[in-house]
C-alpha positions in Angstrom: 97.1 -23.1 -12.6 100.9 -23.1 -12.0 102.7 -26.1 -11.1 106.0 -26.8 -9.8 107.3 -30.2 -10.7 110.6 -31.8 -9.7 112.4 -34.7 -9.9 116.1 -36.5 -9.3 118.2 -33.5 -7.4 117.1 -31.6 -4.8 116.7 -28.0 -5.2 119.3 -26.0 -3.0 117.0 -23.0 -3.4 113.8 -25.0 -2.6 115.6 -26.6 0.5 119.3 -25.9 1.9 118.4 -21.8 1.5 114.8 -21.8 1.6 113.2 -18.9 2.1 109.2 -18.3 3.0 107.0 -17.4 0.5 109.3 -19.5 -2.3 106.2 -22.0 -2.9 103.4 -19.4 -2.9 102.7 -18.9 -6.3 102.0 -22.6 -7.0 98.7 -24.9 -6.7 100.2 -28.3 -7.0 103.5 -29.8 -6.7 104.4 -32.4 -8.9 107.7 -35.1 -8.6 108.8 -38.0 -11.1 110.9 -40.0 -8.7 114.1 -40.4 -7.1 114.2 -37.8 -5.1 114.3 -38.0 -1.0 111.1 -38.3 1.5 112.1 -36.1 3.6 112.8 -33.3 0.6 109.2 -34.2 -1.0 108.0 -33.8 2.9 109.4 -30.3 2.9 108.1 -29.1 0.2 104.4 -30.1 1.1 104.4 -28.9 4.2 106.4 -25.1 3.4 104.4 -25.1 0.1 100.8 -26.4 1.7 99.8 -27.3 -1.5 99.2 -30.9 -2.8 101.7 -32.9 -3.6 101.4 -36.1 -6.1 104.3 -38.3 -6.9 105.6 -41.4 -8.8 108.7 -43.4 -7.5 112.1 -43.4 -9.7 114.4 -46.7 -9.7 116.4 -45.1 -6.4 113.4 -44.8 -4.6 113.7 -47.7 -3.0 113.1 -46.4 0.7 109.9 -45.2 -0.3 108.4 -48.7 0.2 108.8 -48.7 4.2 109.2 -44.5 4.6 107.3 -43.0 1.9 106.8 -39.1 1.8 104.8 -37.7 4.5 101.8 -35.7 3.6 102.1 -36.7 -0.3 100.0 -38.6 -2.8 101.7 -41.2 -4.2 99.9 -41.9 -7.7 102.1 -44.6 -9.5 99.8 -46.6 -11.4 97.1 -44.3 -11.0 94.5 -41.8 -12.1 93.4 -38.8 -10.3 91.9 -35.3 -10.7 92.7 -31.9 -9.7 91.4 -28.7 -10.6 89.9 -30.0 -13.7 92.9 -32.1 -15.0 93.2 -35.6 -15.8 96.7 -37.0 -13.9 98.4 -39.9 -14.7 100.8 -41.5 -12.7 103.4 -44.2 -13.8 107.2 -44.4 -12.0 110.0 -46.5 -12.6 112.0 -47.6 -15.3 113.3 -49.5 -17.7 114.7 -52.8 -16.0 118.5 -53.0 -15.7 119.7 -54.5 -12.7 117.9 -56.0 -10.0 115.3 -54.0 -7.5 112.2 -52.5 -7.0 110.4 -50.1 -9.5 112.5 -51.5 -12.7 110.1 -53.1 -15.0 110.4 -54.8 -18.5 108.4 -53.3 -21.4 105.5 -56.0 -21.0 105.8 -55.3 -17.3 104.9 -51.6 -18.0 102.3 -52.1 -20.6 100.3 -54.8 -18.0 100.4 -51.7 -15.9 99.1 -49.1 -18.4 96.0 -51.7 -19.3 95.3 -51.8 -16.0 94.2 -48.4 -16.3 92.6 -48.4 -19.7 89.2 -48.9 -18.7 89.4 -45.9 -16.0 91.2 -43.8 -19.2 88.1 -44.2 -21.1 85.1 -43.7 -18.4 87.5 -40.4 -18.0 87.9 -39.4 -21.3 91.5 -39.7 -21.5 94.2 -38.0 -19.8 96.2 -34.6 -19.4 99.2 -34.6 -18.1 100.9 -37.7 -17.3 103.5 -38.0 -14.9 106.6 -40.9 -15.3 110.3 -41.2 -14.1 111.8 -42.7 -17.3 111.1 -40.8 -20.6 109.4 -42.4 -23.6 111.7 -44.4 -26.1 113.6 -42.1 -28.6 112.3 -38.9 -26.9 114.8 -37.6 -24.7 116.5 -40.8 -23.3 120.1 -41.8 -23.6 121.6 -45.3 -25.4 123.0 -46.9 -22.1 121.0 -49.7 -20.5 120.1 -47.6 -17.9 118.5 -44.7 -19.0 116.4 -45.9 -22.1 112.9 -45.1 -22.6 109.7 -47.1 -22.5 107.9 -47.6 -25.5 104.6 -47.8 -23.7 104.8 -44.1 -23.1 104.8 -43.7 -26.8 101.8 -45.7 -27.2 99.8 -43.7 -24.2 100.5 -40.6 -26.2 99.3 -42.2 -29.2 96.4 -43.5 -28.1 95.4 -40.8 -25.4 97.3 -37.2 -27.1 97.9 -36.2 -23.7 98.7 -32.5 -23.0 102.3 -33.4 -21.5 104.4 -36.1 -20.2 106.3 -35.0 -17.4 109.3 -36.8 -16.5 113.0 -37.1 -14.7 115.7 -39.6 -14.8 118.4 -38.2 -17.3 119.4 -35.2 -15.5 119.8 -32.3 -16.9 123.4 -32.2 -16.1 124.4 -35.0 -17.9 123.9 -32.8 -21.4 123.0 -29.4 -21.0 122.8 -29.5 -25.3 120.1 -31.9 -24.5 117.0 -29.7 -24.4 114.3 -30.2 -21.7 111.1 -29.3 -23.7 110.5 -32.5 -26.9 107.1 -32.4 -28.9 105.9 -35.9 -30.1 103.2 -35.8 -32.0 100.7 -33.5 -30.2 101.8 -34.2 -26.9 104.8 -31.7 -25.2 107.5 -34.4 -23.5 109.1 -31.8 -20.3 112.2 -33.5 -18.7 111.3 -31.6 -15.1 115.4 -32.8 -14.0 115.6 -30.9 -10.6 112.8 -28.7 -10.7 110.5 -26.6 -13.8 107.5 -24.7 -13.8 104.6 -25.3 -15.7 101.7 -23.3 -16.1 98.2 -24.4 -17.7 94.7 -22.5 -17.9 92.0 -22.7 -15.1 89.1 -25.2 -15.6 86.2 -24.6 -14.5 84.9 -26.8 -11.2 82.7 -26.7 -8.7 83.6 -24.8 -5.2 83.8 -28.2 -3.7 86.2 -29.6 -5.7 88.7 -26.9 -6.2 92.2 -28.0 -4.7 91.0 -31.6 -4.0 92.5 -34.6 -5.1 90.1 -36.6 -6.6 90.7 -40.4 -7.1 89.6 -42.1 -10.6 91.6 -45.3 -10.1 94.4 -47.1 -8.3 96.5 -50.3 -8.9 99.4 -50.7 -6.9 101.4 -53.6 -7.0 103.3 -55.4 -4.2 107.7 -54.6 -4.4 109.4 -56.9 -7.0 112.2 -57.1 -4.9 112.6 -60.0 -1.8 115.0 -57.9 0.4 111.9 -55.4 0.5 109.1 -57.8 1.0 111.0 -58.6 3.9 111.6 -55.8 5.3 108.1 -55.0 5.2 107.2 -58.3 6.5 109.6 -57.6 9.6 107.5 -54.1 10.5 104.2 -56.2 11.8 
């Protein structure tokens, strides 16, 4: 299964100068937040393939306009083609607004999901905005990692953590590809390929989305409740 995952800058090639047949080769289409709707709405209707998606810190119009045609899995579990998916955007909190969350904020949200992680059997790739702490963040305030994500891998050993945030550009020295413990950490910054093996499934379920668990919260932010209030 190939999969194309994205996250924080829009790809020229994938958008400005797209050309047909660019998203062929892929099965799913992965993002880690703060990128536009309307880009994420591009990509699932050229590519015609699923697209799942967590929300970064700048994704703040998501909450009245979110992507058309995509799955938005943050603070959820689903299935696809055999794999376990784990969704959990945001990041650490550093200024007021939506999807920013403290470490004990982030951990209620993980054990929320604990008892869906263990009817599945754990998980296979999880997908995040913000990196796990010490593995591949930065020092300032606004781009640390969550230390929750380093006890997910430790208690679960997924396959990878997919994530955005700290864009590549900000350090090309900093590599994209970290291993902690058994679990490969991919900093997906604009856009990276990853390719897994097929699972077997039934004809049914091949390509579907399958839903194992959901908990979404309501906006931490009042100028969005409002707003959202004001539609209805």
């Amino acid at each position: 299964m190939r999969i194309l995952a994205v996250s924080d800058e829009e790809c020229e090639a994938l958008w400005d100068y797209y050309q047909p047949g660019r998203l062929d080769d892929y099965d799913l289409i992965l993002s880690c937040g703060d990128l536009k709707a309307s880009y994420l709405a591009f990509l699932v209707t050229m590519g015609n393939k699923p697209l799942l998606y967590v929300p970064g810190n700048h994704d703040k119009g998501y909450l009245t306009q979110p992507p058309d045609g995509c799955v938005d899995i943050d603070c959820g579990l689903v299935t696809f083609n055999g794999y376990r998916i784990l969704g959990l955007g945001g990041c650490l909190r550093y200024n007021p607004g939506p999807y920013q969350y403290t470490e004990e904020q982030m951990n209620r949200r993980l054990n929320k999901l604990r008892f869906a992680l263990w009817r599945a059997g754990g998980v296979d790739i999880v997908i995040t905005h913000a990196p796990p702490k010490g593995v591949g963040d930065r020092e300032d305030p606004a781009h640390r990692g969550f230390e929750t994500f380093l006890e997910l891998i430790d208690k679960y050993s997924p396959m990878y953590l997919l994530h955005g945030h700290v864009h590549a550009r900000y350090d090309i020295q900093n590599p994209r590809e970290r291993r902690y413990r058994t679990t490969q950490v991919i900093n997906v910054s604009e856009r990276y390929v990853l390719e897994v093996p097929d699972r077997e499934v039934a004809p049914k379920d091949r390509n579907q989305v399958k839903w194992l668990c959901r908990h979404k919260e309501p906006p931490d932010d009042e100028e969005v409740r409002q707003r959202m209030f004001n539609r209805f």
